[in-house]
gemmi code that builds the backbone of each chain (N, CA, C; Angstrom):
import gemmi

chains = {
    "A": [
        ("UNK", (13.051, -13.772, 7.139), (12.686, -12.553, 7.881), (12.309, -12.924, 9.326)),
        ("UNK", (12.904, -12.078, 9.746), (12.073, -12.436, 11.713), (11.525, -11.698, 12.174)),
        ("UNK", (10.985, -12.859, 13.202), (9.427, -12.002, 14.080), (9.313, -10.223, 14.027)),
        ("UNK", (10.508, -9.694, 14.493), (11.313, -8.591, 14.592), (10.448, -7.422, 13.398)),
        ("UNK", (11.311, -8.246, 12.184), (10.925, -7.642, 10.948), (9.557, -7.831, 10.427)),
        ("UNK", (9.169, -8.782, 10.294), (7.484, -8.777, 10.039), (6.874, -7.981, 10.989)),
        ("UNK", (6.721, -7.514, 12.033), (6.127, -6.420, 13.101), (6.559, -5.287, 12.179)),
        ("UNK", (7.704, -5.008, 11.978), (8.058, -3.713, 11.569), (7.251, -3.431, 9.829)),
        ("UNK", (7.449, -4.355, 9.592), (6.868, -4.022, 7.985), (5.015, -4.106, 8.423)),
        ("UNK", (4.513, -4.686, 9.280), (3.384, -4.341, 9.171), (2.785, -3.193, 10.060)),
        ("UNK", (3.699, -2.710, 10.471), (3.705, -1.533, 11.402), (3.972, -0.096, 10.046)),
        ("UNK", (4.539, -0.263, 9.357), (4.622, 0.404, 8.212), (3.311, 0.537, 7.324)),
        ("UNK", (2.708, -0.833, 7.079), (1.594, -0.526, 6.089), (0.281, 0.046, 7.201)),
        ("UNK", (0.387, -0.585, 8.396), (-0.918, 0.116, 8.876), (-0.582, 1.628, 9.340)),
        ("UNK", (0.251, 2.041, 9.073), (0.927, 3.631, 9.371), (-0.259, 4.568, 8.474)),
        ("UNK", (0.006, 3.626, 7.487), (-0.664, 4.040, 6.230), (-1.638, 5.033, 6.265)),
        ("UNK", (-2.778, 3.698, 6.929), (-4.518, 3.603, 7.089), (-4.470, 4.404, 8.481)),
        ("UNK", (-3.726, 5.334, 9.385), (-4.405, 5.305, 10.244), (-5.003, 6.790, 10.045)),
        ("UNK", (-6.158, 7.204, 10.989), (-6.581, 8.296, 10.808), (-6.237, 9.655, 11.486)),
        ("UNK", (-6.078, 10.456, 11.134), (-5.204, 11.746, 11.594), (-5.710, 12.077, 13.243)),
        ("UNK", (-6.022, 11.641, 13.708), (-6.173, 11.505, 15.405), (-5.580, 10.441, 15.639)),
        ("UNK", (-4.809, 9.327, 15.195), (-4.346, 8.172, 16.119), (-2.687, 8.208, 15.625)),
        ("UNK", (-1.827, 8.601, 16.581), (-0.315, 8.676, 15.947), (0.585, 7.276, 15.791)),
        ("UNK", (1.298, 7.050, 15.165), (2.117, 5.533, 14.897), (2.315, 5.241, 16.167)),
        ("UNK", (2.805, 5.989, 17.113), (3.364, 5.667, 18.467), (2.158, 4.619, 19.180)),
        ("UNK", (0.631, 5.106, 18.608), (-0.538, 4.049, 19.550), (-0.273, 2.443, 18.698)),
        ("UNK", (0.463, 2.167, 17.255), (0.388, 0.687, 17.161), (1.240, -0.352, 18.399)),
        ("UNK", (0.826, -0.970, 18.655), (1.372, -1.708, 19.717), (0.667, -3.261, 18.933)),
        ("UNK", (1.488, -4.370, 19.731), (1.296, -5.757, 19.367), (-0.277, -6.147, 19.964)),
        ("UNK", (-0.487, -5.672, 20.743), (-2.192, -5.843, 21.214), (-2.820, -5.114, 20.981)),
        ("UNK", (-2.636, -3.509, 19.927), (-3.891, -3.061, 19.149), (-4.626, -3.805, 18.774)),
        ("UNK", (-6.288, -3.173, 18.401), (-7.264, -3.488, 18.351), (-7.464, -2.431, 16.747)),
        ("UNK", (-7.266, -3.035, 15.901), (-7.447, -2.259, 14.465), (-8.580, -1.542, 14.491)),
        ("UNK", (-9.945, -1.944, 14.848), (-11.071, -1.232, 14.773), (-11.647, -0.352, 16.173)),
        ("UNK", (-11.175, -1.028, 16.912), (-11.583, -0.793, 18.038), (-10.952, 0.369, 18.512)),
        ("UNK", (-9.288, 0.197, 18.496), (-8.180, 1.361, 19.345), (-7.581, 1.853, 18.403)),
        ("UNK", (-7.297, 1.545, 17.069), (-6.629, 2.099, 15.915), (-7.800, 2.974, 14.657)),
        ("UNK", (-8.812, 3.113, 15.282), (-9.935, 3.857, 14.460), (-9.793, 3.564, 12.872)),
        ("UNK", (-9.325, 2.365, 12.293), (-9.099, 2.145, 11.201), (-10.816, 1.382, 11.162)),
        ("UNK", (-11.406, 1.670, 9.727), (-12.542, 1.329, 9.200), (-12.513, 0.161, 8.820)),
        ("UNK", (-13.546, -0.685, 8.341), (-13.587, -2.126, 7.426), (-13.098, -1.735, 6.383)),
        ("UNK", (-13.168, -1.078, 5.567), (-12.562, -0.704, 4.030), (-11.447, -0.517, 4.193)),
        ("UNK", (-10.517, 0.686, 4.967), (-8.837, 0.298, 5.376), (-8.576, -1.184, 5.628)),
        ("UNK", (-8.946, -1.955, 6.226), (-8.972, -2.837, 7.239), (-8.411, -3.417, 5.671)),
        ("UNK", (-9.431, -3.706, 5.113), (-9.587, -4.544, 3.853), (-8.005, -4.049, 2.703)),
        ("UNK", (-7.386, -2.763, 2.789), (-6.966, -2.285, 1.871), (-5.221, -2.579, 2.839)),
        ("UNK", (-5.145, -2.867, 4.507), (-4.373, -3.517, 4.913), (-4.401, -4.621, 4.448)),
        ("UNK", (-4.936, -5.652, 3.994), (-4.780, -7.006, 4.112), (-4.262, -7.114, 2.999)),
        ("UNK", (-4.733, -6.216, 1.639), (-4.437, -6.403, 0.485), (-2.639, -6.308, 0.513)),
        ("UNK", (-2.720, -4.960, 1.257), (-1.330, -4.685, 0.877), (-0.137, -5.822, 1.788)),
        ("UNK", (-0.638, -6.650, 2.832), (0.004, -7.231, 3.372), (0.144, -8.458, 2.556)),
        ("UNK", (-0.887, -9.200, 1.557), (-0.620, -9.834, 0.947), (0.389, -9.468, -0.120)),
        ("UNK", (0.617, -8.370, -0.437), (1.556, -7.848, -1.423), (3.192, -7.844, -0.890)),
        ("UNK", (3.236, -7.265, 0.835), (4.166, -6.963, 0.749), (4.897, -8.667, 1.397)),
        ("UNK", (4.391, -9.331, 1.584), (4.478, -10.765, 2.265), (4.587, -11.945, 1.331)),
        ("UNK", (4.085, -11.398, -0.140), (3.788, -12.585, -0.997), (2.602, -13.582, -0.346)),
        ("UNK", (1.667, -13.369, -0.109), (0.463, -14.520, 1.230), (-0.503, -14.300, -0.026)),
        ("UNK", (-1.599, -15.076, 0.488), (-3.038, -14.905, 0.075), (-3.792, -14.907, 0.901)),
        ("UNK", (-4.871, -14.218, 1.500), (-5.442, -14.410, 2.592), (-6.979, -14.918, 2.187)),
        ("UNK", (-7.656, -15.531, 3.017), (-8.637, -15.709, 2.812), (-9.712, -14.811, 3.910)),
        ("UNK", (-11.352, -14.978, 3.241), (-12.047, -14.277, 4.176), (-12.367, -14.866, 5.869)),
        ("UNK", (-11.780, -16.115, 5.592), (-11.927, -16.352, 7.601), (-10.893, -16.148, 7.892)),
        ("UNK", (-9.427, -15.526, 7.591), (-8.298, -15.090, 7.911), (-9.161, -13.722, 8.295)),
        ("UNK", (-9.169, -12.667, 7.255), (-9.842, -11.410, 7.226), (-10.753, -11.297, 9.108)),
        ("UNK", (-11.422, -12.241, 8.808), (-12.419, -12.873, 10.175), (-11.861, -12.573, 11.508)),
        ("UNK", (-10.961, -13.037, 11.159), (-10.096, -13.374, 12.455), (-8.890, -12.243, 13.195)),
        ("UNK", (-8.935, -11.750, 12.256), (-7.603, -10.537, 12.282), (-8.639, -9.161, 13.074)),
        ("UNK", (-8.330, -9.511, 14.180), (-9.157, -8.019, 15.104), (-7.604, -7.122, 15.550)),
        ("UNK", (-6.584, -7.922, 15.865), (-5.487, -6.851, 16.638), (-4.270, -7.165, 15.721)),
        ("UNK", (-2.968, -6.159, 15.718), (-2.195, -6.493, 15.312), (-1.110, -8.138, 15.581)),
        ("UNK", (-1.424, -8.247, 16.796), (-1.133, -9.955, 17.169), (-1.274, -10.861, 16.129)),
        ("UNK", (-3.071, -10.853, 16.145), (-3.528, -11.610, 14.892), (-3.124, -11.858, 13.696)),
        ("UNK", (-2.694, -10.001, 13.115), (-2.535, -10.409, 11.935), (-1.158, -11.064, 11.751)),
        ("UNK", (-0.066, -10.762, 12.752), (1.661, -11.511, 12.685), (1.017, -12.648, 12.832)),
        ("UNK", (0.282, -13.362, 13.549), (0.295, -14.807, 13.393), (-0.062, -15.625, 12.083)),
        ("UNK", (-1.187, -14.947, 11.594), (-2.029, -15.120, 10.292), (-0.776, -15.167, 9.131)),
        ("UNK", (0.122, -13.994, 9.180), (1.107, -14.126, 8.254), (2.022, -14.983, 8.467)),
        ("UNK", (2.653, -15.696, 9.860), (3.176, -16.485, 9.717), (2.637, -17.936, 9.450)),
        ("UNK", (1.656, -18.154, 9.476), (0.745, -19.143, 9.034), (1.305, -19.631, 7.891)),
        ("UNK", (0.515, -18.380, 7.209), (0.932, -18.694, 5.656), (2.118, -18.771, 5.494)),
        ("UNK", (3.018, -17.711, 6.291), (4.608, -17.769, 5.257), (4.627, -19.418, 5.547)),
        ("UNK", (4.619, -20.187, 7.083), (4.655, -21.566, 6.954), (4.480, -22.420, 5.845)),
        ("UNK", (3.120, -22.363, 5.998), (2.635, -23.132, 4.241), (3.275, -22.699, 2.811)),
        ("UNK", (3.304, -21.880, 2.723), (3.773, -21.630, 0.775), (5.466, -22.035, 1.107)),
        ("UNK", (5.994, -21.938, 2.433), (7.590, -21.987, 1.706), (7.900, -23.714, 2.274)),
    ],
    "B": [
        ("UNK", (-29.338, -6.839, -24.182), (-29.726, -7.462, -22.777), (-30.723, -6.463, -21.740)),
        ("UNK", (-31.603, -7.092, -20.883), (-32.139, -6.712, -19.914), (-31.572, -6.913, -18.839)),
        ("UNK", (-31.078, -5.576, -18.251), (-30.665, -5.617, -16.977), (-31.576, -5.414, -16.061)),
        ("UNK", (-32.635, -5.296, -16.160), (-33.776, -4.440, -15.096), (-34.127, -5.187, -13.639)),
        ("UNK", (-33.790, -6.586, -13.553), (-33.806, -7.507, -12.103), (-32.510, -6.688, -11.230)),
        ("UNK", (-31.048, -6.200, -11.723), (-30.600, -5.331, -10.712), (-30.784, -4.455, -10.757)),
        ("UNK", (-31.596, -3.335, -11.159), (-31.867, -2.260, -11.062), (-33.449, -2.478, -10.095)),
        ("UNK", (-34.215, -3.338, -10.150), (-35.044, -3.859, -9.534), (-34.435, -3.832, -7.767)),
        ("UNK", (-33.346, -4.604, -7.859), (-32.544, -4.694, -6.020), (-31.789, -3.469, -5.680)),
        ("UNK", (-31.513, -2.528, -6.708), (-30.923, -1.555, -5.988), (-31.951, -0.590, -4.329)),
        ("UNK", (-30.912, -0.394, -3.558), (-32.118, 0.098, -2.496), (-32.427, 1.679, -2.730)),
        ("UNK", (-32.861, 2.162, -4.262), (-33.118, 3.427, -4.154), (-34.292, 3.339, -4.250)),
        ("UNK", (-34.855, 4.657, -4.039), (-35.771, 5.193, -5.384), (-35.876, 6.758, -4.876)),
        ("UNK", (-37.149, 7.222, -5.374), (-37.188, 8.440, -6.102), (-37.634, 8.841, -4.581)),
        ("UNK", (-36.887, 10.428, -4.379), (-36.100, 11.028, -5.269), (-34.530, 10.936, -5.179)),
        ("UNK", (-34.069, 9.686, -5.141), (-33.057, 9.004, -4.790), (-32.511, 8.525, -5.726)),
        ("UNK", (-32.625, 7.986, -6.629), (-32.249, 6.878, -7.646), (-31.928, 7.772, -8.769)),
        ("UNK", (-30.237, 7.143, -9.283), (-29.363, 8.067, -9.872), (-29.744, 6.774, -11.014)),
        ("UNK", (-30.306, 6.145, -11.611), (-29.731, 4.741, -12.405), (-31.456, 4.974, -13.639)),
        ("UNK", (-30.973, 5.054, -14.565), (-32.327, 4.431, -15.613), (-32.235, 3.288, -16.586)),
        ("UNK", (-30.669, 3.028, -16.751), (-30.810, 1.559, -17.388), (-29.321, 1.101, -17.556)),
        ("UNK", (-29.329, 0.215, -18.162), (-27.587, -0.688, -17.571), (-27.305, -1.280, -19.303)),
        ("UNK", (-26.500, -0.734, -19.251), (-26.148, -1.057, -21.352), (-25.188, -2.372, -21.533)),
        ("UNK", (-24.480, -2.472, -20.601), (-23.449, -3.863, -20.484), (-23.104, -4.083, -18.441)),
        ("UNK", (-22.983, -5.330, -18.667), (-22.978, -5.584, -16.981), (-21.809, -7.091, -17.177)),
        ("UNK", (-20.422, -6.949, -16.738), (-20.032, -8.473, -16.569), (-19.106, -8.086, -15.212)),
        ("UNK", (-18.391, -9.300, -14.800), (-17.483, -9.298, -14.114), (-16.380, -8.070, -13.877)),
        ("UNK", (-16.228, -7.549, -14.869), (-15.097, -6.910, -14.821), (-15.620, -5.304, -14.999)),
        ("UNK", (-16.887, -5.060, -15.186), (-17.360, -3.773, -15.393), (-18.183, -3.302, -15.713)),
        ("UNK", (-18.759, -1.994, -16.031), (-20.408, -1.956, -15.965), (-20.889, -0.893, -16.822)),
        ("UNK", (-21.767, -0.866, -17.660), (-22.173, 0.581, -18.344), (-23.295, 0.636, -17.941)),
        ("UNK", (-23.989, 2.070, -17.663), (-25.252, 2.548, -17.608), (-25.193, 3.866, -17.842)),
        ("UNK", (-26.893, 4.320, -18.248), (-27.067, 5.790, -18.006), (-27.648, 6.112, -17.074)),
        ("UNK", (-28.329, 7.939, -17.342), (-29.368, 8.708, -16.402), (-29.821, 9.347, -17.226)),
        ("UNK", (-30.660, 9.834, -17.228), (-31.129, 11.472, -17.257), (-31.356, 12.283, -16.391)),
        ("UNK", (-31.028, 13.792, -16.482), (-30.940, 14.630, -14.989), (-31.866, 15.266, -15.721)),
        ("UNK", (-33.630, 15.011, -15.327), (-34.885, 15.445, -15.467), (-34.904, 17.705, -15.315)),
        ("UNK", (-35.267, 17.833, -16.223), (-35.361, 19.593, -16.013), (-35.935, 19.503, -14.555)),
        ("UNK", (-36.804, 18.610, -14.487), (-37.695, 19.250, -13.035), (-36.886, 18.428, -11.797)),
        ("UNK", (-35.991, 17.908, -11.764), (-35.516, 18.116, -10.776), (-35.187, 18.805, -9.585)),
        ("UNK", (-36.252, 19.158, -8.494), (-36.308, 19.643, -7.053), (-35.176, 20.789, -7.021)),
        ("UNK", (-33.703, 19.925, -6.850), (-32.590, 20.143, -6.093), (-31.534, 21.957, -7.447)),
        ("UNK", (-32.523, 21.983, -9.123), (-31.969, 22.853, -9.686), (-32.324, 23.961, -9.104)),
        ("UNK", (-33.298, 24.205, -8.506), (-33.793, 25.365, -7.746), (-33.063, 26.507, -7.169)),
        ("UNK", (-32.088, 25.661, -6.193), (-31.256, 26.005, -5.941), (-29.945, 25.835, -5.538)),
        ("UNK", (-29.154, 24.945, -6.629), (-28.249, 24.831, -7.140), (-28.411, 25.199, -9.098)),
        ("UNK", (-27.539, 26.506, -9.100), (-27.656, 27.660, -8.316), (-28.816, 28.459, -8.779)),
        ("UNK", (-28.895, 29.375, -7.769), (-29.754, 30.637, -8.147), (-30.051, 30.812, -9.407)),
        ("UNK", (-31.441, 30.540, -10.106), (-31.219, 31.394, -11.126), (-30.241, 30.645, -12.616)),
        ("UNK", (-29.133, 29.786, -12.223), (-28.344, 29.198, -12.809), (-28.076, 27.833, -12.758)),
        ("UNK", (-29.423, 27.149, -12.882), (-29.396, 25.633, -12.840), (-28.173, 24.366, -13.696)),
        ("UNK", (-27.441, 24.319, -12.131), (-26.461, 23.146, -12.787), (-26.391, 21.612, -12.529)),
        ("UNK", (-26.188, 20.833, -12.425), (-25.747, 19.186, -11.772), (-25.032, 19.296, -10.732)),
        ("UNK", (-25.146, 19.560, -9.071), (-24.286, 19.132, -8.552), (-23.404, 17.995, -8.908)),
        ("UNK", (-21.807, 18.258, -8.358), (-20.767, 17.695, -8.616), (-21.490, 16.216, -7.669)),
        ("UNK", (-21.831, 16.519, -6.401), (-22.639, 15.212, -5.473), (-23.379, 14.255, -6.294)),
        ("UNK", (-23.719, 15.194, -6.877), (-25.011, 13.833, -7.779), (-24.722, 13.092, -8.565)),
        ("UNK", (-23.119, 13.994, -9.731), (-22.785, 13.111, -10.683), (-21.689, 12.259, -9.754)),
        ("UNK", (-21.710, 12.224, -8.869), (-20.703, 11.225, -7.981), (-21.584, 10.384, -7.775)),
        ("UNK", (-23.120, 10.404, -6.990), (-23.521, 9.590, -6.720), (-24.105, 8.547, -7.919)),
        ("UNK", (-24.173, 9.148, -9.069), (-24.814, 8.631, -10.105), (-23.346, 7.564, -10.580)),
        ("UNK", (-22.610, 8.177, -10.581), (-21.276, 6.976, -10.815), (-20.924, 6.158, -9.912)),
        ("UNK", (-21.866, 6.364, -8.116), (-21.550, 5.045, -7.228), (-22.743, 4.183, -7.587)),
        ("UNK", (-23.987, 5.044, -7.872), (-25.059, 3.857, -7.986), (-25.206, 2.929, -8.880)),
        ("UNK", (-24.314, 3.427, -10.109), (-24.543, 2.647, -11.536), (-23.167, 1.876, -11.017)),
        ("UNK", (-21.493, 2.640, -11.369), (-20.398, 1.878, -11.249), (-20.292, 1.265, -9.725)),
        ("UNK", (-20.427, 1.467, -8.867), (-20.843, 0.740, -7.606), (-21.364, -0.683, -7.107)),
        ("UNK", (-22.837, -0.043, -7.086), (-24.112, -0.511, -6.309), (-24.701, -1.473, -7.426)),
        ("UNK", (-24.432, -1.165, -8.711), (-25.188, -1.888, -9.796), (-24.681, -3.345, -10.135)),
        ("UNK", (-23.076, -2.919, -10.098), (-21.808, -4.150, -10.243), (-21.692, -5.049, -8.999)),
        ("UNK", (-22.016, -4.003, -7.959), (-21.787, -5.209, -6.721), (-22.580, -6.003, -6.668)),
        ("UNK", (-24.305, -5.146, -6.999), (-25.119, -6.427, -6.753), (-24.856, -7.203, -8.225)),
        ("UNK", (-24.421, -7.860, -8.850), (-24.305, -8.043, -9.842), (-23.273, -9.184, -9.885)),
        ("UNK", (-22.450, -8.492, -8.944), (-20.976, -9.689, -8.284), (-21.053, -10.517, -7.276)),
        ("UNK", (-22.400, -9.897, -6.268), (-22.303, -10.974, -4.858), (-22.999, -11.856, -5.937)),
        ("UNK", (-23.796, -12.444, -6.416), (-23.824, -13.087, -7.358), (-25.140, -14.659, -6.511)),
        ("UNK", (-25.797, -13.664, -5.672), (-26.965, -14.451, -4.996), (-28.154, -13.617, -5.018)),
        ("UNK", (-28.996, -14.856, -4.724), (-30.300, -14.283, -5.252), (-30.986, -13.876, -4.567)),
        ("UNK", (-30.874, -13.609, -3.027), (-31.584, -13.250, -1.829), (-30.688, -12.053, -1.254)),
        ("UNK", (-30.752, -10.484, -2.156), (-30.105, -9.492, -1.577), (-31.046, -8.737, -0.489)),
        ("UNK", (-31.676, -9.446, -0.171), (-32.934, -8.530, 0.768), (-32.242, -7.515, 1.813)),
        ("UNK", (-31.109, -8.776, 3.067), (-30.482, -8.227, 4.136), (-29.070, -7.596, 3.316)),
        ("UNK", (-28.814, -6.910, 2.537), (-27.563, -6.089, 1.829), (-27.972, -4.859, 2.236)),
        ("UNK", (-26.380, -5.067, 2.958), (-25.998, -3.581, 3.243), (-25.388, -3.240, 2.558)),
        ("UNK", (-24.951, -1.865, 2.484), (-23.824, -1.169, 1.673), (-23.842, 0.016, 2.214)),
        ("UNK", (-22.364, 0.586, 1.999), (-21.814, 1.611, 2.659), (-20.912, 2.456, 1.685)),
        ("UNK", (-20.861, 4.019, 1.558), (-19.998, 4.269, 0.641), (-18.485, 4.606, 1.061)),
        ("UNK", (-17.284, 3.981, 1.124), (-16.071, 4.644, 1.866), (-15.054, 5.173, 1.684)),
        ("UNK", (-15.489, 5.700, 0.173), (-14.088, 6.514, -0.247), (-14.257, 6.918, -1.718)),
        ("UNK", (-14.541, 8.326, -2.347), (-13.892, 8.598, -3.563), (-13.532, 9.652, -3.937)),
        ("UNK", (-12.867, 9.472, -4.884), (-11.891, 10.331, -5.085), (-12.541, 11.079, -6.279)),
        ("UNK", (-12.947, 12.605, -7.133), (-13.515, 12.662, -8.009), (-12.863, 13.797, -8.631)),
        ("UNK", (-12.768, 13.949, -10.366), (-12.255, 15.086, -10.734), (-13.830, 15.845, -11.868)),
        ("UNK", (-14.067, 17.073, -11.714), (-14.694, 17.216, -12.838), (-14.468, 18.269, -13.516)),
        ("UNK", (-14.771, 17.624, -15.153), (-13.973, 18.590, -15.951), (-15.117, 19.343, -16.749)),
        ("UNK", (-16.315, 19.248, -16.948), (-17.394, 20.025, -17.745), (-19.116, 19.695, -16.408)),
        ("UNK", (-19.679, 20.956, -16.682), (-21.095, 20.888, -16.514), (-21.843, 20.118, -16.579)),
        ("UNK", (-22.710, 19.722, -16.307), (-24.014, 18.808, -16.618), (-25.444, 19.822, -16.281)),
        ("UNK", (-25.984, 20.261, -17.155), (-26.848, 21.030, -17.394), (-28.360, 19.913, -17.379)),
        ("UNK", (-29.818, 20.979, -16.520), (-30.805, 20.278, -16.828), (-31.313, 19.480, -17.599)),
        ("UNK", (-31.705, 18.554, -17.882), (-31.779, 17.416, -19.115), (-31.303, 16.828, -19.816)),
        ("UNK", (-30.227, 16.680, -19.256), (-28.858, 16.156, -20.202), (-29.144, 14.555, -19.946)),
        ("UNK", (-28.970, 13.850, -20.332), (-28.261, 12.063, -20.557), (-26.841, 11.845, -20.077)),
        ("UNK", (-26.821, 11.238, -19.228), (-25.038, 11.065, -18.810), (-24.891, 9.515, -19.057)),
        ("UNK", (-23.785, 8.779, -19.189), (-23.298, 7.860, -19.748), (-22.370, 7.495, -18.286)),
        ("UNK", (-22.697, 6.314, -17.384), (-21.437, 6.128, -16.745), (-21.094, 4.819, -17.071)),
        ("UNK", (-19.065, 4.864, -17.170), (-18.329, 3.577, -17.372), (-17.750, 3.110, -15.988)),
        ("UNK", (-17.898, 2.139, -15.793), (-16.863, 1.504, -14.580), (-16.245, -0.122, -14.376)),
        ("UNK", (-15.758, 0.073, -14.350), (-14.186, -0.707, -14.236), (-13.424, -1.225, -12.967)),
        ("UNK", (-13.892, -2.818, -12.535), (-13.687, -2.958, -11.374), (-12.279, -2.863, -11.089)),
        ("UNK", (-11.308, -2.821, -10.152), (-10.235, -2.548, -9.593), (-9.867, -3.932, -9.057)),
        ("UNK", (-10.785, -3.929, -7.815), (-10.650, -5.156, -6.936), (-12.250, -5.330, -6.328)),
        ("UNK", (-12.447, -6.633, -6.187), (-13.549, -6.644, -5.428), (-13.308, -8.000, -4.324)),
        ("UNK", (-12.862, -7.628, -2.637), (-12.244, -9.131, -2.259), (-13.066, -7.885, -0.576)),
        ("UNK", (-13.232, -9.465, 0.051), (-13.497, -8.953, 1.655), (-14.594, -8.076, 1.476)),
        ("UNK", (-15.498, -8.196, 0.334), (-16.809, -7.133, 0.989), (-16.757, -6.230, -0.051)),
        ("UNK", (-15.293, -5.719, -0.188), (-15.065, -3.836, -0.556), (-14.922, -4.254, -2.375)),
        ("UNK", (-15.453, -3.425, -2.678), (-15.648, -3.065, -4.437), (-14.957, -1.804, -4.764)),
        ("UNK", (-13.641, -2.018, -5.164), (-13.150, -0.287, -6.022), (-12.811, -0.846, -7.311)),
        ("UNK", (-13.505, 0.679, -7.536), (-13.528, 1.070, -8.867), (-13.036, 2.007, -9.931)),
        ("UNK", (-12.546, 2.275, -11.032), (-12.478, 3.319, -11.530), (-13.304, 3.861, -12.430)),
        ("UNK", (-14.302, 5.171, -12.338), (-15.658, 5.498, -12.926), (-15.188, 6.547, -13.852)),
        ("UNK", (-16.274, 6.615, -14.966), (-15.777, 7.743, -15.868), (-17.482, 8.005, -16.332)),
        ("UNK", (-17.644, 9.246, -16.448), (-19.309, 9.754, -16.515), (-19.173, 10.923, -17.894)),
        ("UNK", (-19.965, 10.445, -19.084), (-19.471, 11.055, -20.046), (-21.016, 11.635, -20.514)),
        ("UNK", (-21.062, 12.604, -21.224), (-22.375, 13.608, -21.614), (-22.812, 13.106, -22.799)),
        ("UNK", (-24.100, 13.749, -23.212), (-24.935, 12.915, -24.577), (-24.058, 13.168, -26.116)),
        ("UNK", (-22.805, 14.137, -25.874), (-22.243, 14.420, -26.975), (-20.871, 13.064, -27.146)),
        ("UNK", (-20.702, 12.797, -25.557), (-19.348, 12.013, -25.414), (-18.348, 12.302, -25.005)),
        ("UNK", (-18.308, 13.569, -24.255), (-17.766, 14.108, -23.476), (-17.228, 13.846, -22.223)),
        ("UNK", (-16.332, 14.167, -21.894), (-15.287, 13.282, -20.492), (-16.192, 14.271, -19.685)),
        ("UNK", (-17.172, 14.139, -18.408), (-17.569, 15.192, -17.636), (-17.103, 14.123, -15.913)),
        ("UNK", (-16.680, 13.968, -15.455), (-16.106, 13.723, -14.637), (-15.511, 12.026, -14.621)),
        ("UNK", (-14.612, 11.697, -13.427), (-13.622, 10.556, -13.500), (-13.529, 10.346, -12.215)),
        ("UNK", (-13.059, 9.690, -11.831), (-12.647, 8.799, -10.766), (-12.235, 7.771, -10.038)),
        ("UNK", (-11.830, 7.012, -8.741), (-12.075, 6.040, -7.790), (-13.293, 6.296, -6.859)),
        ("UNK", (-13.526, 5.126, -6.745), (-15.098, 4.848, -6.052), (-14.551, 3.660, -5.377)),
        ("UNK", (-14.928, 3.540, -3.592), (-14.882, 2.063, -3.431), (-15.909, 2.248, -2.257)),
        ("UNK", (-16.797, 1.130, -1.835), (-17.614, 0.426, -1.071), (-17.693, -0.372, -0.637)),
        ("UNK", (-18.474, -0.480, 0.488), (-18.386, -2.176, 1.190), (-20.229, -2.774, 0.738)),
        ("UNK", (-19.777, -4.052, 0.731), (-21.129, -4.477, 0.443), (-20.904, -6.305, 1.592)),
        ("UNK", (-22.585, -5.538, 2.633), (-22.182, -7.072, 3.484), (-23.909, -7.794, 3.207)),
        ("UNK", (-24.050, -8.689, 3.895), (-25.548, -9.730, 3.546), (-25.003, -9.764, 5.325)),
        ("UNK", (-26.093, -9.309, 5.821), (-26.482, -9.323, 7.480), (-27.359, -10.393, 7.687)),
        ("UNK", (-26.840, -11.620, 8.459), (-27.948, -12.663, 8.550), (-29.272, -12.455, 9.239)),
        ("UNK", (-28.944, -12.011, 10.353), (-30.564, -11.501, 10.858), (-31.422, -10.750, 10.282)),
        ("UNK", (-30.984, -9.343, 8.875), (-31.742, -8.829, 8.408), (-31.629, -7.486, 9.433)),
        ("UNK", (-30.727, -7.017, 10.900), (-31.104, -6.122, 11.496), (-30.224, -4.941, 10.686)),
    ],
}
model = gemmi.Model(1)
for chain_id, residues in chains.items():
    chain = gemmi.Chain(chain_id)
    for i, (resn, *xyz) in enumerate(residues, 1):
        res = gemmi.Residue()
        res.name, res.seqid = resn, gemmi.SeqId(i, " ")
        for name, pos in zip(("N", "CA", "C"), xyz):
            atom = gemmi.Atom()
            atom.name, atom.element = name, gemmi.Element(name[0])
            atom.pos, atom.b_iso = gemmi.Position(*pos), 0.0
            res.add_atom(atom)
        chain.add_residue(res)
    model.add_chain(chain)
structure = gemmi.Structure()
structure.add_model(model)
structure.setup_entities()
């Protein structure tokens, strides 16, 4: 999968979580999940899950830590895809 | 078993505290009851004249027991002093009454508990055994180092 496509699939699951004032058009690669995407810690948490699902990953809680913008989290996933394959 | 050390850390009490005792407690899920006291304040008026259980209460009584009871139960340390908790989502159906003085029975059934957040699926049943409401329940539960 490329860079390309991992943006797009996680642009899909946080579509999800966002809240009916923030439209898909505001995700951008330097959103700020909590900050500019009004998504909560509990979404936040229910993204990661599902990104581990749709990615095959495991994340851990200093991954979780670390993941403030959508940047973060493409890197975090390519991390892992690195390691497991 | 005695559960009464987490019912001890829960941060309620009266006239707050939905929880009177905990019948099974493991990893994976939780039983407790209540009793909804005749003299309860809040029958007055809910409703007029026609004292029932808010639907709120038997929700909250299924976050404090299936919740708040399991989480502290799961962070699984002994210094919950600085625990926060937050409630952020449930979903609830109810299918019968809960009348003054009744005994309610809640079951819960962890889902997931990863990053903080605890969901659950709760089921709150009457002194006969009765399905009186169901649900998802999920929460965050954090330990604030400073205590602010």
């Amino acid at each position: 999968m490329t860079e390309a496509a991992h943006y797009q699939k996680l642009k899909e699951i946080v579509a999800i979580y966002l809240p009916e004032d923030v439209s898909v058009d505001a995700i951008t690669q330097e959103s700020h999940f909590i900050n500019e995407l009004n998504i909560n810690s509990a979404n936040l948490v229910d993204i990661v899950l599902d990104v581990e699902d749709a990615f095959d990953i495991t994340l851990e809680n200093e991954d979780m830590d670390q993941m403030e913008t959508v940047q973060d989290a493409l890197g975090i996933i390519d991390i892992k895809l690195a390691k497991e394959s | 078993m005695n559960y009464s050390h987490i019912i001890a850390q829960l941060p309620y009490s009266e006239p707050f505290l939905f929880v009177d005792a905990l019948q099974e407690v493991s990893k994976e899920g939780i039983k407790g009851s209540y009793t909804f006291s005749k003299d309860l304040d809040f029958y007055r008026g809910h409703f007029k004249e026609n004292p029932v259980t808010p639907g709120v209460l038997l929700t909250e009584c299924c976050a404090q027991i299936g919740l708040v009871c399991l989480g502290i139960h799961l962070m699984a340390t002994s210094d919950l002093s600085n625990l926060q908790i937050g409630f952020s989502s449930s979903e609830m159906e109810f299918l019968l009454p809960v009348y003054p003085g009744e005994k309610v029975r809640v079951r819960s059934e962890k889902i997931y508990f990863r990053f903080n957040k605890l969901k659950c699926k709760v089921q709150l049943y009457n002194e006969v055994g009765e399905l009186v409401c169901k649900g998802v329940l999920s929460g965050m539960f954090k330990i604030t180092e400073d205590g602010a």
